[in-house]
PANU-27415 format. One line per 10 residues: number of its first residue (from 0); their letters; for each residue x, y, z of C-alpha. Coordinates in pm, 1 decimal, always signed. Each point is the difference from the previous one (the first is absolute). Layout:
// PANU-27415
NUM	a	X:Y:Z  ...
// end
This chain:
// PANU-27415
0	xxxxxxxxxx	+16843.5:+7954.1:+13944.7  +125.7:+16.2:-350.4  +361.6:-69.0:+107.7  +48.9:-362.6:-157.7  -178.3:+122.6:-330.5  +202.6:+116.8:-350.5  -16.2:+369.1:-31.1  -271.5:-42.3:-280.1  -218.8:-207.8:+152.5  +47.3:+247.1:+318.2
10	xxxxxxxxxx	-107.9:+237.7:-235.9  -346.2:-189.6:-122.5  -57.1:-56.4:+352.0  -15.2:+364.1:+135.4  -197.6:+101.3:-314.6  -254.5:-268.8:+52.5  -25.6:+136.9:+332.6  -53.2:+317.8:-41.8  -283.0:-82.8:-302.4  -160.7:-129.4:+283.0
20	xxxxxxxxxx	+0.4:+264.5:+267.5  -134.7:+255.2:-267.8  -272.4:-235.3:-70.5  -82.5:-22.4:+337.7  -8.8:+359.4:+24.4  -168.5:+65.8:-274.7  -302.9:-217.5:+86.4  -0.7:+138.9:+365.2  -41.2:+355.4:-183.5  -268.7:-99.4:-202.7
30	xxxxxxxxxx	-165.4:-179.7:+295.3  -23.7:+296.9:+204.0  -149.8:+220.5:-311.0  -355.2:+34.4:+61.7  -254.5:-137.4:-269.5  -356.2:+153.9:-113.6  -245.9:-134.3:+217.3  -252.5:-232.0:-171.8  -253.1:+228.9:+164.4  +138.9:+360.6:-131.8
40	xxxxxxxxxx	+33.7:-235.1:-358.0  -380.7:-44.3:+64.4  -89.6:+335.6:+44.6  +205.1:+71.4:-327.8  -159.7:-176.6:-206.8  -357.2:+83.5:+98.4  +68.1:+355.9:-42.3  +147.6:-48.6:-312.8  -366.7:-207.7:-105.4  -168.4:+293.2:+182.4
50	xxxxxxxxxx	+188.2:+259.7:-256.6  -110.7:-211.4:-308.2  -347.5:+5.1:+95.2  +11.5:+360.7:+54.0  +121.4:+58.5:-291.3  -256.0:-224.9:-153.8  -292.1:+227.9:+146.3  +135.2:+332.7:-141.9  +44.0:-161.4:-343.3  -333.7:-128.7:+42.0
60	xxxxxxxxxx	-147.4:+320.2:+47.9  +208.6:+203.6:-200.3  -148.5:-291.5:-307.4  -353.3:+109.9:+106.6  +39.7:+400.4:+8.0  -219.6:+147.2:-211.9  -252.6:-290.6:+23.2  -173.8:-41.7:-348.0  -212.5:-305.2:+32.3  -231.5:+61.9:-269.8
70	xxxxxxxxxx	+296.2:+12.2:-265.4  +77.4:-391.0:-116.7  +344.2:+130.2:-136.9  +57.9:+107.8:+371.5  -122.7:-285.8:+164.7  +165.9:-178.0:-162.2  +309.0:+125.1:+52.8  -25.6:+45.5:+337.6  -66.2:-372.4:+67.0  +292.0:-74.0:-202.2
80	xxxxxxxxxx	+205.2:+235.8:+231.8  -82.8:-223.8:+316.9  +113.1:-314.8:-230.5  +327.5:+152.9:-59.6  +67.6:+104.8:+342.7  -98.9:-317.3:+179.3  +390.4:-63.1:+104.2  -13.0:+256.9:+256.1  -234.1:-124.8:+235.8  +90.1:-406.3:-77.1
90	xxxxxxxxxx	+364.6:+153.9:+113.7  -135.3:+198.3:+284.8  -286.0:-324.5:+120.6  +303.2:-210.8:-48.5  +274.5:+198.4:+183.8  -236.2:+66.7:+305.8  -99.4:-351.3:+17.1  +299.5:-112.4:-21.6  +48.9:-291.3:+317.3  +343.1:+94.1:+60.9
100	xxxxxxxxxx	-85.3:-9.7:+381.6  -189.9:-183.5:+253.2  -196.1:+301.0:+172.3  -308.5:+149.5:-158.5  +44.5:+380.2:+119.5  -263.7:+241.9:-150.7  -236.3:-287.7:-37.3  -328.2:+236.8:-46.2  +191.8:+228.6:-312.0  +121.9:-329.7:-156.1
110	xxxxxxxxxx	-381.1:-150.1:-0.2  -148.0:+306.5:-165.9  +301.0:-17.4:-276.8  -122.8:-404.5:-59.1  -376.4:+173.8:-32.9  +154.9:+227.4:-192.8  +164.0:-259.9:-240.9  -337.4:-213.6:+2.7  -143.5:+358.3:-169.0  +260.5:+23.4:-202.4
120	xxxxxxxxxx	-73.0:-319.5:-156.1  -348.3:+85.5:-32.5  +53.8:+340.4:-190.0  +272.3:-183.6:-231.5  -278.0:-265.6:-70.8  -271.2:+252.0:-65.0  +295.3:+148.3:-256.3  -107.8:-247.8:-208.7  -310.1:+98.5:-103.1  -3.1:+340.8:-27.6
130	xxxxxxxxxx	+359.1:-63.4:-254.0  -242.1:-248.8:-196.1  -326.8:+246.6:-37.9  +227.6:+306.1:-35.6  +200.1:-185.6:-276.5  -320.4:-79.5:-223.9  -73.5:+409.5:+93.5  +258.4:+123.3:-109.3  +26.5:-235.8:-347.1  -363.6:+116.2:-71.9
140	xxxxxxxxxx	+82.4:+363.3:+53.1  +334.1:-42.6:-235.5  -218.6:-219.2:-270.9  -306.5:+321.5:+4.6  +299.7:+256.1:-27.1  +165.0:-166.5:-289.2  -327.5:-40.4:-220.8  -77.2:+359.0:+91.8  +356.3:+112.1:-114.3  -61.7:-230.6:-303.5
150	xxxxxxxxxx	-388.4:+150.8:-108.9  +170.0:+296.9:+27.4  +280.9:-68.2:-247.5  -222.4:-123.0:-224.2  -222.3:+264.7:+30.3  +293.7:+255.1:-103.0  +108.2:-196.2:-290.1  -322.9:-4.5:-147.3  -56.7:+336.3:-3.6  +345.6:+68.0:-105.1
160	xxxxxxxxxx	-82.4:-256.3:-307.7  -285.5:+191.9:-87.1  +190.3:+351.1:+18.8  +248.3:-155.4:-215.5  -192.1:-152.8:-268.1  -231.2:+359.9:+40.6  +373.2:+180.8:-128.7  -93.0:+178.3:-330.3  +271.8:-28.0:-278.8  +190.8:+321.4:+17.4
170	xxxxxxxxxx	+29.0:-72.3:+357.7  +205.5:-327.4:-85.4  +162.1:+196.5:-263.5  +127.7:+293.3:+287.0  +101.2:-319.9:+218.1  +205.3:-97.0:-298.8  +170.3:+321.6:-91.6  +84.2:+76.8:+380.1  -1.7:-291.6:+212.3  +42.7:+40.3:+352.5
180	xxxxxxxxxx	+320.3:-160.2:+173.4  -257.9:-298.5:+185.5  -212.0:-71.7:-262.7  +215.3:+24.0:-328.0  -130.1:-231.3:-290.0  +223.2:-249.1:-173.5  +139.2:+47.4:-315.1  -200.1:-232.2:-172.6  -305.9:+189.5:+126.2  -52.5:+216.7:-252.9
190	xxxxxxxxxx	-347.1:+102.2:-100.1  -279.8:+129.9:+276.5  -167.6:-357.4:-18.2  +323.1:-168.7:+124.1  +79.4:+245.3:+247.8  -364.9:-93.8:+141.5  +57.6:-380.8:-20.4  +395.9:+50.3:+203.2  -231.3:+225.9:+252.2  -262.3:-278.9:+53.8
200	xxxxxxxxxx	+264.3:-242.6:-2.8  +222.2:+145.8:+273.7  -278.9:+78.9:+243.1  -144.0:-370.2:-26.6  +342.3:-140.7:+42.5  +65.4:+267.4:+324.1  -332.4:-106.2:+131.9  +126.3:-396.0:+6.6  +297.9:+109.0:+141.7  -167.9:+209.9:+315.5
210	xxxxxxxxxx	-211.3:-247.5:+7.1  +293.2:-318.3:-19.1  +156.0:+231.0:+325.2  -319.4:+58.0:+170.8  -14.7:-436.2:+13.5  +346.5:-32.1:+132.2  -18.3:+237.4:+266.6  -374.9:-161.9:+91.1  +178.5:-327.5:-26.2  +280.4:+142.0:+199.5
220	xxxxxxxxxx	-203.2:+151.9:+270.7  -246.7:-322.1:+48.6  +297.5:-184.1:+15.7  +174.2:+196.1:+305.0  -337.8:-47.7:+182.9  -21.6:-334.4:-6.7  +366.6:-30.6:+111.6  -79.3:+206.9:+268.1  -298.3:-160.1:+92.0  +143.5:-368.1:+4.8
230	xxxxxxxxxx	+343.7:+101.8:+164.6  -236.6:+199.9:+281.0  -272.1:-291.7:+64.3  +241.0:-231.5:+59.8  +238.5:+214.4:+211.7  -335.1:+90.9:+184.7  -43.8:-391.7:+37.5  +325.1:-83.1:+124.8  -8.9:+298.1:+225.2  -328.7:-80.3:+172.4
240	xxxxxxxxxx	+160.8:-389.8:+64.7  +316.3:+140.3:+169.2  -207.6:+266.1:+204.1  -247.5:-310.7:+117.5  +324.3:-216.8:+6.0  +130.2:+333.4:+256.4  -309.0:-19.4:+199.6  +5.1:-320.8:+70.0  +365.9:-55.9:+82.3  -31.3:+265.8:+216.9
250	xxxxxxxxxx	-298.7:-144.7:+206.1  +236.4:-23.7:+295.2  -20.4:+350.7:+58.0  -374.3:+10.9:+0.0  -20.9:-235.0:+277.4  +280.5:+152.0:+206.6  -189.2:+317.2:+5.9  -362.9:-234.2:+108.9  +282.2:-105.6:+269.7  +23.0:+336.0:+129.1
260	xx	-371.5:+133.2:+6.7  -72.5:-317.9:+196.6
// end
């Protein structure tokens, strides 16, 4: 066959060749290798979805235990809890619902999971609010804590005022001769009148200054909640959609499983 050709083309020739017959037998391997059956892929996937939503009822109920649902700060937390962990069963609805075959096996289990989403929505909606009522709760119970904190200080710094200003003059005069280490005078302050006015003067300016970090962490505090709050109501929105937008997709499953009580 390759008698009339130069040796190099000969050469080519038989290479060519044999490219081709390892091709050949290289498809005809992978030909006869068995592939996952879209039904066993099926079956995959669903129990994968079924895992998620497992998983989504333990955290559920481990969110719940100990129930406190007269406390606003736990409430509230809670509901924000169910907001965060809405990806698990969107991933688990999603994965068992998936239409990656034709057949509708398990038709009755995959109706009560598209009731179940159609709840699902309806809790995440009702979310909304309870985040709301809890929110003004919990800003009324921070505002009544932070004027009680503050009659308080105020109290205590007048009657520290009045024990001050009450200090007889040999009292200023020990203060002056042996200071303690947190309350030693300046050196201008020098006579038992001065030493009262630096004592007046330091407890007013360390009452603005509690009072200056009291505001910031009030302003600090009512600022979280409202974060919160927002962040939650609208996650709680957008999760009640996609559970509604679940229950509805998933309407075939509802009727297959009419189909087989008829």
């Amino acid at each position: 066959m390759y008698e009339n050709l130069p040796g190099s083309a000969t050469k080519k020739s038989m290479a060519i060749v044999h490219g081709l017959a390892i091709a050949h037998y290289n498809a005809k391997k992978l030909s006869t290798t068995p592939a996952m059956p879209i039904e066993a892929y099926a079956i995959t996937i669903r129990l994968i979805g079924y895992g998620f939503l497992l998983y989504t009822v333990v955290d559920f109920g481990a969110a719940l235990i100990p129930p406190q649902f007269t406390n606003p700060a736990w409430e509230f937390q809670f509901a924000g809890r169910l907001v965060e962990l809405v990806w698990f069963p969107i991933l688990g609805f999603g994965l068992v619902f998936a239409p990656v075959v034709s057949n509708q096996r398990g038709a009755k289990i995959l109706a009560a999971l598209s009731w179940c989403a159609l709840a699902l929505a309806i809790l995440y909606f009702a979310l909304l609010p309870l985040l709301v009522i809890n929110t003004i709760r919990l800003e009324r119970t921070a505002l009544a804590a932070f004027n009680i904190t503050s009659e308080r200080r105020t109290a205590a710094y007048n009657e520290l005022t009045q024990q001050l200003e009450a200090l007889s003059p040999s009292n200023l005069e020990n203060l002056l001769r042996n200071p303690p280490a947190a309350l030693r005078p300046p050196a201008e302050a020098t006579t038992p009148n001065t030493v009262r006015a630096w004592l007046l003067q330091r407890a007013q300016s360390e009452q603005a200054e509690a009072r200056q970090r009291a505001e910031t962490q009030r302003n600090a505090q009512r600022t979280n909640i409202l974060r919160s709050s927002v962040k939650w109501c609208c996650g709680a929105l957008l999760s009640s959609l996609m559970m509604f937008y679940i229950w509805q997709f998933s309407g075939w499953a509802r009727l297959a499983a009419r189909r087989e009580f008829a």
